[in-house]
N, C-alpha and C positions, 0 to 999 in steps of 0.2 A: 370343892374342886381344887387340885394342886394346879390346873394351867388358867387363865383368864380366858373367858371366850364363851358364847352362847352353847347350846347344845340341844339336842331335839332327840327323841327315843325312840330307837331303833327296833321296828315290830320282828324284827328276824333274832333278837340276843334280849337279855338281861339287861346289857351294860347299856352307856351312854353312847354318843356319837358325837366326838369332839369336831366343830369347824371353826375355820376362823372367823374372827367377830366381820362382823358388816363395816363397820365403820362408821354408819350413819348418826345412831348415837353420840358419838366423837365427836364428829363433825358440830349436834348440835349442843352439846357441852350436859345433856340432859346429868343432873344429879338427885339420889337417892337420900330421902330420910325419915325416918319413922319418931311419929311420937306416942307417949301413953294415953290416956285417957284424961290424963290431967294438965298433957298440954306440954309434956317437956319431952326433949329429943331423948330417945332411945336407940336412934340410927341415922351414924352420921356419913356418909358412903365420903370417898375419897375425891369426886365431881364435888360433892356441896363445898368440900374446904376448897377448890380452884374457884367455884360461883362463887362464895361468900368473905372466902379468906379466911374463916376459922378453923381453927383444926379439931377433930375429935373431942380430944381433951378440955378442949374449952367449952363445947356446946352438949357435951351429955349431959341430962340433968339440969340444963337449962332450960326454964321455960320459953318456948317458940317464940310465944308476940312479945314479950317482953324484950328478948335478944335482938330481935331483927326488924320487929313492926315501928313504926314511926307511932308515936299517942296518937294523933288525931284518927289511925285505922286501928285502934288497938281493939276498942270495942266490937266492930262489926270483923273484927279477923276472929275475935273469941267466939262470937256469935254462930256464927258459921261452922266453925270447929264443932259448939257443940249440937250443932244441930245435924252434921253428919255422922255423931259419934252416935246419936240418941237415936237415929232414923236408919240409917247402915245405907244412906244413898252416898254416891261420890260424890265430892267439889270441884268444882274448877274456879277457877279466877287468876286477875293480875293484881300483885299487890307490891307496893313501894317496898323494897326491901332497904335496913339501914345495915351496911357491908363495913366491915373489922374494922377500913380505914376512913371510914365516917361518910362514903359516899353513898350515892341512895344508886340502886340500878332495878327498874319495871320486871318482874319478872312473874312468869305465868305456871302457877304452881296446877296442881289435879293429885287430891284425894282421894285415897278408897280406906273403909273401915274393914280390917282383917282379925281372927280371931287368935288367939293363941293357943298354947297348949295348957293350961288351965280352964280355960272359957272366959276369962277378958277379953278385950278389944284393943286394937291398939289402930294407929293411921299408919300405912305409908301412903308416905307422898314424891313426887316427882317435879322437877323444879328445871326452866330455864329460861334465860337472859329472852327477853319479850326481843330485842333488836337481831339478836341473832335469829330466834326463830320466825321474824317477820321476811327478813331474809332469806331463807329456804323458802319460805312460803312463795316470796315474790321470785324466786328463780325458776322452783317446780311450775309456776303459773306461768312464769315466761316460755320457758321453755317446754310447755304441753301445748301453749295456742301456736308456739312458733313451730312445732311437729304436725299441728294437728294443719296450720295453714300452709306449710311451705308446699311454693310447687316443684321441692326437692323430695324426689320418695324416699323416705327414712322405713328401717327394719331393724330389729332386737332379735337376735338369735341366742340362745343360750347355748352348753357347753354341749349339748348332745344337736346342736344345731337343729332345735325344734324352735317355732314362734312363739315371741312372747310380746313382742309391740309390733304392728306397723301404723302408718300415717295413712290419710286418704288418698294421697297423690299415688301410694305404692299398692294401696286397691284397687287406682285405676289400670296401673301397669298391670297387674296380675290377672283384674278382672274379678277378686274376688274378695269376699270383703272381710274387716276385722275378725270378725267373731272364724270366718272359714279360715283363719289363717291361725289362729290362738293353738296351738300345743300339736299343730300340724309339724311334719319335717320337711325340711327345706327340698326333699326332692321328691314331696308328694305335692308342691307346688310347682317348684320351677318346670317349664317345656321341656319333657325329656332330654331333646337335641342338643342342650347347654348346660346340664346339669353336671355332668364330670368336670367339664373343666371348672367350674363356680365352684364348687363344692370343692374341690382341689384348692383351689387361692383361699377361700375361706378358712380351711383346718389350716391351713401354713398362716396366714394371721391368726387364727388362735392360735398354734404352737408356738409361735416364733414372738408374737407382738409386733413384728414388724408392718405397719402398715401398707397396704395395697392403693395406688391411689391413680384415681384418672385410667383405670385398665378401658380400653372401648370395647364394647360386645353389640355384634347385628344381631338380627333375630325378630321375631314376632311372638303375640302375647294375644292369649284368648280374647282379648278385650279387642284386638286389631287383627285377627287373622290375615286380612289380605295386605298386608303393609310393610315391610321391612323398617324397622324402629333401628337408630342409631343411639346407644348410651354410654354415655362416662361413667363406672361404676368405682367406689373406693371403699373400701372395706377397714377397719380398725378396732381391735381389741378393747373390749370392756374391762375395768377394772375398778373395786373400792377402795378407798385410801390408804386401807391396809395393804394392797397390791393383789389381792384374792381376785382370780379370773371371773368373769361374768356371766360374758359370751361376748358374740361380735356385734357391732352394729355396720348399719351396708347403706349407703348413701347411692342412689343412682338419679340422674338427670340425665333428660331426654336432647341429645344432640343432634338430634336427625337433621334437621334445618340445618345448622353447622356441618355437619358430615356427608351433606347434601350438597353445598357449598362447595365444600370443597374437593369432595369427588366430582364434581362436576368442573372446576378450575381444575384441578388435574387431567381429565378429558379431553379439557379446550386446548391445555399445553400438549397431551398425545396426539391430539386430530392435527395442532398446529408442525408438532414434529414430523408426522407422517406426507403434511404437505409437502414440507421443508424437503424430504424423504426424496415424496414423488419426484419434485423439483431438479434434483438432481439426477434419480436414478431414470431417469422418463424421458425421451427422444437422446439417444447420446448418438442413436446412429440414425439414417435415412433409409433403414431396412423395416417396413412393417412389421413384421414379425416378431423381430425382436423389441420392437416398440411395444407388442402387444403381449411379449412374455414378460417386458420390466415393468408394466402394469401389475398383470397378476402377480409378479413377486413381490410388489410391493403391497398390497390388497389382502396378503396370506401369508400367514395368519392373524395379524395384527384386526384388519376389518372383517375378514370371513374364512370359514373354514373350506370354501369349496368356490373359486372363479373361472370365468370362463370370458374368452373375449370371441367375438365372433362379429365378423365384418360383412358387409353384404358383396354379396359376390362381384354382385353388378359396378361397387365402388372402387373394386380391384384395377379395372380397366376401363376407360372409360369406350373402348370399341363394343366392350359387350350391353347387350339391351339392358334397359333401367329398369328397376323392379316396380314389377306393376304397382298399383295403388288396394288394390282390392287380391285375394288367393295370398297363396303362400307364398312366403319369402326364401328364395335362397342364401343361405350364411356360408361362409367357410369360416372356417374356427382355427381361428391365429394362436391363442395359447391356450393351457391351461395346467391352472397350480391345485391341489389339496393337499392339509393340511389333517391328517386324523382320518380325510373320508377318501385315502385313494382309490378304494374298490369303487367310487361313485365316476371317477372321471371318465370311464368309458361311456357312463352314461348321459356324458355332455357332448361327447364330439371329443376326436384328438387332431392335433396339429394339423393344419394345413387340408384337415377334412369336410368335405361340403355335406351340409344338415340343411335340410328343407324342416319349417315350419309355419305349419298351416296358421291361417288367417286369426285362428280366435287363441293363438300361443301368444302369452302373456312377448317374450321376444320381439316379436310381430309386431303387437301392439305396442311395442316400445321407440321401435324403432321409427314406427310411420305416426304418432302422435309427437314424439320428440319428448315426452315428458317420461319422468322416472317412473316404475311401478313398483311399488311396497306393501308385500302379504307378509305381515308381523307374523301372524299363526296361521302356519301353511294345514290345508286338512286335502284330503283324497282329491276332492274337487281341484283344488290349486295345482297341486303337485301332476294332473293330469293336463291342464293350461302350459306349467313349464316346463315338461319334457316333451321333446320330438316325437316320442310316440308310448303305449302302454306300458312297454317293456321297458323304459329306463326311469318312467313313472314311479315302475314296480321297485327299482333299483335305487333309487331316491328315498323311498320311504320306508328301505331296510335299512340304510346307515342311520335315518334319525332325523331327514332334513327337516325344520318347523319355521323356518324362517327365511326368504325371498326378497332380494333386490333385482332391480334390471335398471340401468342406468345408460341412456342414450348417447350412444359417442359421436357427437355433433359437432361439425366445424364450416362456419361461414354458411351457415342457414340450410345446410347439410346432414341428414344424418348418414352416418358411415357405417353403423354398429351397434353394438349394445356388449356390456357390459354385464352381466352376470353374476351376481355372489346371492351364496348360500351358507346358512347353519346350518350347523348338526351339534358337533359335540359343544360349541358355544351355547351355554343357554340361553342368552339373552336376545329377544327379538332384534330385529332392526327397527332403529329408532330415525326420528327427523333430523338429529343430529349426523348421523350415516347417514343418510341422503346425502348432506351439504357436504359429508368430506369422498363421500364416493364421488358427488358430480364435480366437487373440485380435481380430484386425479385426473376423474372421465374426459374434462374438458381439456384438462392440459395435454393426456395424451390424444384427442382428438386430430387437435392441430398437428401435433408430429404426426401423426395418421396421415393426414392431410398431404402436410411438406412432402412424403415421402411417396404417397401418392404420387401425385403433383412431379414430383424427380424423378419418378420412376417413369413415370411417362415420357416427360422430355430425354430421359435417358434410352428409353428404348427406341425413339425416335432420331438422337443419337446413334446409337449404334448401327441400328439403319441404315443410316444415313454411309455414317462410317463404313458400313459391311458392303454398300452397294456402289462404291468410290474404288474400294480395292479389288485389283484386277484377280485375276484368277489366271493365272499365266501359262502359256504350251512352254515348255521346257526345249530350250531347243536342241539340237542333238548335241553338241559338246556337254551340255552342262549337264548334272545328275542337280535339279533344285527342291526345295524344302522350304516352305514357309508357314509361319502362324501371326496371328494377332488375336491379342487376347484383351477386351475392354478393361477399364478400372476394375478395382472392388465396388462395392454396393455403398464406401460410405462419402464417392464423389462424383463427378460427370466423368461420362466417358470424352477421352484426347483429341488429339491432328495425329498419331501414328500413320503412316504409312509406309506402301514396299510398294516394289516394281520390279521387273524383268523386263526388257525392252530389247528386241531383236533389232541387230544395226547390218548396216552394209557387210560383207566379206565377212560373213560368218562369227562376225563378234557379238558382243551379248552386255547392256548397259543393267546393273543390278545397282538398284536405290535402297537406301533406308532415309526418311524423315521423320520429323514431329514438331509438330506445329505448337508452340509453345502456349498455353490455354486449355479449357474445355470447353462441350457444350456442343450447340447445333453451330455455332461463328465456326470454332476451332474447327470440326470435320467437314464445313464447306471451303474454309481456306485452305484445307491441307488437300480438297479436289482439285483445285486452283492450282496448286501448286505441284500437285501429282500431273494434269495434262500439260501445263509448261515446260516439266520434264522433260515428259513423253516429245514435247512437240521439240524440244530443243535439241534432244539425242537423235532427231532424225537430219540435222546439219551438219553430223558426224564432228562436234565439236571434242577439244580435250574435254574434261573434266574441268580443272581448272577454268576454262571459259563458260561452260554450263552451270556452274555456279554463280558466278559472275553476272550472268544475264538474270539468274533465280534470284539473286540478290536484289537487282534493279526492280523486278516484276514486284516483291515481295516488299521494298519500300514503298509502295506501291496500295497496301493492305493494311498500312497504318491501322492498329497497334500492334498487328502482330509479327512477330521472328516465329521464326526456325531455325533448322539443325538439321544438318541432312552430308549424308555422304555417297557419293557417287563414283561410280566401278566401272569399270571398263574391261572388259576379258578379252580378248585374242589368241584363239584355240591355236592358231599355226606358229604364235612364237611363244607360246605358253607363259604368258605374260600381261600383269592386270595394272592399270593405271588408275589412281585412286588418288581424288581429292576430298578434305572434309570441310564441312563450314560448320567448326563450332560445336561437333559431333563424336563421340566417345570414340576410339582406336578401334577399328575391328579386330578380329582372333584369325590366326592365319593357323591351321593343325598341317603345315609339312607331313606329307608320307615316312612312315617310320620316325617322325622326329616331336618333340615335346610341343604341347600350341605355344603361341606368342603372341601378343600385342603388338600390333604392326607401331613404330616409331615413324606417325604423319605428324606434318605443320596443322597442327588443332584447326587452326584459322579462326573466323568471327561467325557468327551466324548470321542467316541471312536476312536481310531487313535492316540490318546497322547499316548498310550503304557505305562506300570508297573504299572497304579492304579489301586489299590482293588475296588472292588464293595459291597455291600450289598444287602440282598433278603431283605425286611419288611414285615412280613402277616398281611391283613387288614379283616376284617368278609366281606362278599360279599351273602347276606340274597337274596329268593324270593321277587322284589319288590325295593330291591335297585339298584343304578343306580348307573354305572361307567363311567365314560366318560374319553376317551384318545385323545388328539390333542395337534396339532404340534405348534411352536410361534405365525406362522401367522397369526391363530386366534387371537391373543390378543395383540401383537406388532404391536403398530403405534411410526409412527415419531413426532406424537404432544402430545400423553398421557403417563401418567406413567402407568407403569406396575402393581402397586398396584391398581392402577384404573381399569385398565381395568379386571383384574383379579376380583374385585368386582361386577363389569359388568357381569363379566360368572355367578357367582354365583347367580346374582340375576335372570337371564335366567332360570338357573336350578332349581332357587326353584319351579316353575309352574308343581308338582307332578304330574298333569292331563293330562299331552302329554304325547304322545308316545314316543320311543326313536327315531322313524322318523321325528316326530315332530319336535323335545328336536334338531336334526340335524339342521333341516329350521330354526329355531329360530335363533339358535346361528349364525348362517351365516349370514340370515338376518341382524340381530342387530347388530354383533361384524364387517362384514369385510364391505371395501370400495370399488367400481370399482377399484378404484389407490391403493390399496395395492399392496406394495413391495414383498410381499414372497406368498407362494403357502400356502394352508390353508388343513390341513387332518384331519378328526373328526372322534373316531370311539367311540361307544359307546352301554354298554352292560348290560341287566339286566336280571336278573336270571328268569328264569320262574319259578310258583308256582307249586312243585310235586303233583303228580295227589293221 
C-alpha cells in the first residue's frame, strides 16, 4: 500500500477501500514483530523500535529472548515459543522486557504461528507497554459503569444518524430498550412532534463540530404519555485522534422539577404583576360600569379568553326588592371583554342588559353561596349550567369553551355579583392558582362596586334633594326667562347651586344665582336655607347690596360653609338692573345689536366671611338685551384658564338669534364635560318688548 491506513474490501469493485486509520492502536502504542522458527526477529514494525528503542537494523536476525528477555525468563520465554510453534495454538503473556537503554518495562506480548509461502512457520507477534494498556482498560471500565449508571441519558449516533450506544437512563426516556434502539434511525425512535427540529441541531453538530449545549425541549415520551417532561439536551461531535468523524453523542437530563420551578416563579411574578395591574387600573372612577369594564380589561386576555361581570340587579338600588334566596336571580351585565371568542359575547349578555338565571345556573349559585366555582373540563352538562338558556349553551360550545370560572364579587359580607371568565382558545384549564388571582381582582373590584354603589345612592338622594329646593319659576311678563341646572359628573357629589326668580313689588323681578361651596346632602340643604332667606329678604324690597349683607349674617351662621351668589334686581319701567356680587363670577350682559360683555362689578367677599361691605352697580337692561347668570361650573375646568374659558362664553353668546332656551343648550353643550367637577346653574333673562 502507497498510503498508511487500514482498509476493508469493497463487495461492489476489485479494488480496495481506503479509510482513515482509527487511531486506537496509536493510542495504545500496539507494535508489530515476527520471528522464524528459530527464534530470531524477521519483522521488526516501526511501533517495536518506539516500545523498545531498537531500530530494524539492530534486531533482525537476532535472537528474541536473548535480546530482550532478562536470564532468569529466558528459559520459560523459549519454552513457550516452542511450544506454540510445535502445537500452532497462540500465546499470550507479560514478560519483563530489557529495552536498548537497559531499562526493563512489563509488557503483554500475543502470538499466532502463520505459515509462509514455502510451508514453514513463522510467529507474529503483537506487543504493548502492560501500563499503558492497564490504562485503557481502566478508562473503558470507567467509563462504561459511569454510562451505564448515570442518571444522565447518554446516546451514540453514527454518521447516518442510526444507534449505536445508549445507557439505561435513555431507555427509560424512550421507553425502549438497548437492543430496540441498536442500528434503528433517530427518527424511527424519536416522538414524531420533535423530530425535525432534533434532527436539524444534530446534522449541524455533525457538520459543523460546533457543539450544541443546554438546548431545552418540552415534550412527552412513551414511557410518560400523560406528563409533559422538561430536558436540557447538549449534543457534540464524535471524533478519533486522527480527527475522523464518528457520529454524535446526545447527553439529555431531565429538568422538569427545575423547569417546574421556575415556570411556576414566573407565574407568581405574572399573577403578582396583574395584581399590581388591577391595583391601579380598578375603581379610578365612582361610575359602576366603568368599574366593571376595568375589571374585564384587565382579566382578557392575560387570565381568560371570555369575561363577563354581572351585578345583581337588586344591588343597583337599594329601593328595588332583594333577590330572593331560592328561583332565579336577576343580573344586569355591566361589562364584557373577548379575546379570540367575540362571536361568544352575545351569548353572555351586553352592557347594561338584564339576564335572568335560574336557580341551578352555576352564576346563581355563585353568587348566593359566596364561594368561587371552577369546571376545569367543561362537558354539555356544564356548559348548559353556565348559560342563560340552550341557545347560548349552543353558542359556547361552538367557539371551543372547556374551561369555567365564576368568582363572587363580595363586599362587606355582601355579595353584589359574579364574575365570569371563560376558555376557549387558551388551553389550559383553570387552575387553583386563577382562583386566588381572580378573587384577588374580584375582591378589590368589589369594594369599588360597593363605594360607588354606596355614592350613587347618596348621590341621587342628592340630587333630589337638590331638584326639589329649585323653584320652577312663572316668568313674569317683562322678562322672557331660561333656566338649567345640571348636577356634577359621576366622578363626585352633587353641589349647593342654585337660581331663583322672585317677583317683587311694582313690577320688578329679583334673579339669583348661588352655590354653596361643598357637596353632598349638607351642601343642597344649606343652599335651601339660603335659597328661602333670599326669597324671604327680597320681599323687604331691599337694595341688593343689603340683601347680601343679611345673607352674609344668616350664613355665618352655618359654620363651615360660604357661598357665592349674585343678586339682580330688574325694573321693567326704567329698564334698568341693579346688581350686587358676593364673591361670584361677573355676569355676561349681550346688548341688542352689540358684542356680550362681562359686566365690571365689585367681586366682593362671599358670604359667610362676615363684616364685608358689598356694593349695588346699575347696569341699563333694554327690550332685546340679554343677561345671563351662572354659577363656576360652567366655565371652571381643571386643564383651562379661566380667561379662556370665559372668552368661550362670550363667543356662545354672541349668536343674538337664539332664544334664551337656546342661548341655555348652547352654553351646556359647548362649555361643560360628562366629568366635570362641580354642578353647572344657568339662568338667564331678557326683557320683553312693551306692547
Amino acid at each position: 500500500m502507497s498510503e498508511a491506513g487500514s482498509f476493508s474490501a469493497d463487495s461492489g469493485s476489485s479494488g480496495l477501500l481506503l479509510e482513515l486509520p482509527s487511531g486506537v492502536l496509536d493510542a495504545l502504542g500496539v507494535a508489530v514483530v515476527g520471528l522464524d522458527t528459530a527464534g530470531r526477529f524477521v519483522w521488526w514494525g516501526p511501533q517495536a523500535e518506539e516500545l523498545f528503542g531498537y531500530s530494524a537494523q539492530e534486531v533482525l536476525g537476532q535472537h528474541a529472548a536473548q535480546l530482550l528477555v532478562h536470564d532468569p525468563d529466558m528459559d520459560l520465554v523459549a519454552r513457550k515459543c516452542e511450544q506454540m510453534m510445535e502445537s500452532g495454538q497462540s500465546w499470550a503473556g507479560l514478560i519483563r522486557v530489557r529495552n536498548k537503554d537497559g531499562s526493563t518495562r512489563l509488557v503483554e506480548f500475543r502470538y499466532n504461528r502463520l505459515p509462509d509461502k514455502q510451508g514453514d512457520f513463522y510467529a507474529l507477534g503483537i506487543a504493548t507497554d502492560v501500563s499503558t494498556l492497564r490504562k485503557v482498560e481502566q478508562e473503558l471500565a470507567l467509563s462504561t459503569q459511569l454510562i451505564a449508571q448515570s442518571p444522565v441519558a447518554l446516546e451514540v449516533l453514527d454518521t447516518d444518524l442510526r444507534y449505536v450506544a445508549v445507557n439505561p437512563a435513555m431507555e427509560r426516556i424512550h421507553g425502549l430498550s438497548a437492543k430496540d434502539h441498536l442500528g434503528r434511525g433517530f427518527r424511527e425512535v424519536l416522538p414524531s412532534g420533535s423530530v425535525d427540529a432534533s434532527e436539524a441541531a444534530v446534522r449541524e453538530v455533525l457538520e459543523t463540530g460546533r457543539p450544541q449545549v443546554d438546548r431545552y425541549t418540552i415534550g412527552r415520551t412513551p414511557a410518560d404519555p400523560d406528563k409533559d417532561h422538561a430536558w436540557s439536551v447538549s449534543v457534540y461531535r464524535l471524533e478519533d485522534p486522527n480527527g475522523q468523524v464518528l457520529g454524535v453523542a446526545t447527553s439529555v437530563v431531565d429538568v422538569t422539577d427545575r423547569h417546574g420551578a421556575v415556570t411556576a416563579a414566573a407565574q407568581a411574578r405574572q399573577r403578582l404583576a396583574q395584581i399590581a395591574e388591577g391595583s391601579a387600573r380598578i375603581g379610578t372612577t365612582l361610575d359602576m360600569h366603568q368599574t366593571a369594564r376595568e375589571l374585564a380589561d384587565v382579566a382578557v386576555p392575560e387570565l381568560a379568553d371570555l369575561a363577563v361581570v354581572d351585578v345583581l340587579d337588586s344591588a343597583l338600588d337599594d329601593r328595588r326588592p332583594a333577590t330572593p334566596d331560592s328561583g332565579p336571580a336577576l343580573f344586569r351585565t355591566l361589562a364584557v371583554k373577548a379575546a379570540y371568542l367575540a362571536e361568544a359575547t352575545g351569548a353572555v349578555g351586553a352592557a347594561d342588559q338584564l339576564v335572568s338565571y335560574d336557580a341551578d345556573r352555576l352564576p346563581t349559585q355563585c353568587v348566593r353561596t359566596g364561594q368561587p366555582i371552577m369546571v376545569t373540563r367543561v362537558d354539555e352538562w356544564d356548559l348548559a349550567r353556565i348559560a342563560r338558556d340552550a341557545g347560548a349553551a349552543a353558542v359556547l360550545a361552538s367557539v371551543g369553551i372547556h374551561s369555567y370560572l365564576a368568582i363572587p364579587l363580595a363586599a362587606q359580607g355582601r355579595a353584589l355579583g359574579v364574575l365570569g371568565l371563560m376558555r376557549g382558545r387558551n388551553q389550559l384549564p383553570f387552575n387553583a392558582d386563577d382562583v386566588t388571582l381572580a378573587g384577588e381582582l374580584a375582591s378589590r373590584t368589589a369594594v369599588s362596586l360597593d363605594n360607588a354603589r354606596l355614592y350613587q345612592s347618596v348621590r341621587n338622594t342628592a340630587v333630589t334633594l337638590q331638584r326639589s329646593l329649585l323653584p320652577q319659576p312663572t316668568p313674569p311678563e317683562s322678562l322672557e326667562i331660561a333656566t338649567r341646572y345640571q348636577p356634577a359628573g359621576t366622578s363626585t357629589e352633587v353641589g349647593g347651586d342654585w337660581f331663583d326668580v322672585i317677583p317683587l313689588a311694582e313690577d320688578k323681578t329679583a334673579l339669583v344665582v348661588g352655590d354653596v361651596m361643598g357637596s353632598g346632602i349638607d351642601a343642597a340643604a344649606t343652599m335651601g336655607r339660603l335659597r328661602t332667606a333670599t326669597a324671604t329678604l327680597a320681599d323687604l324690597d331691599l337694595p341688593p347690596a343689603q340683601v347680601l349683607q343679611r345673607l352674609d349674617k344668616i350664613t355665618c351662621g352655618l359654620d363651615p360653609y360660604i357661598a357665592t351668589c349674585i343678586y339682580a334686581e330688574y325694573d321693567p319701567h326704567s329698564d334698568q338692573c341693579r346688581i350686587a356680587a358676593a364673591g361670584h363670577l361677573p355676569p355676561a350682559l349681550t346688548p341688542a345689536g352689540r358684542p356680550p360683555e362681562l359686566l365690571d362689578l365689585p367681586s366682593g367677599a362671599p358670604l359667610g366671611v362676615g363684616g364685608v361691605p358689598f356694593e349695588t352697580t346699575t347696569v341699563p337692561l333694554r327690550p332685546g338685551d340679554q343677561l345671563v347668570l351662572y354659577t363656576d361650573g360652567l366655565v371652571e375646568t381643571r386643564r383651562d384658564a379661566i380667561d379662556e374659558r370665559l372668552d368661550l362664553l362670550l363667543r356662545v353668546l354672541d349668536d343674538h338669534d337664539l332664544s334664551p332656551e337656546e342661548t341655555c343648550d348652547r352654553l351646556l353643550e359647548t362649555l361643560c364635560d360628562p366629568d366635570d367637577h362641580d354642578d353647572v346653574s344657568v339662568l338667564i333673562a331678557r326683557p320683553r318688548p312693551r306692547p
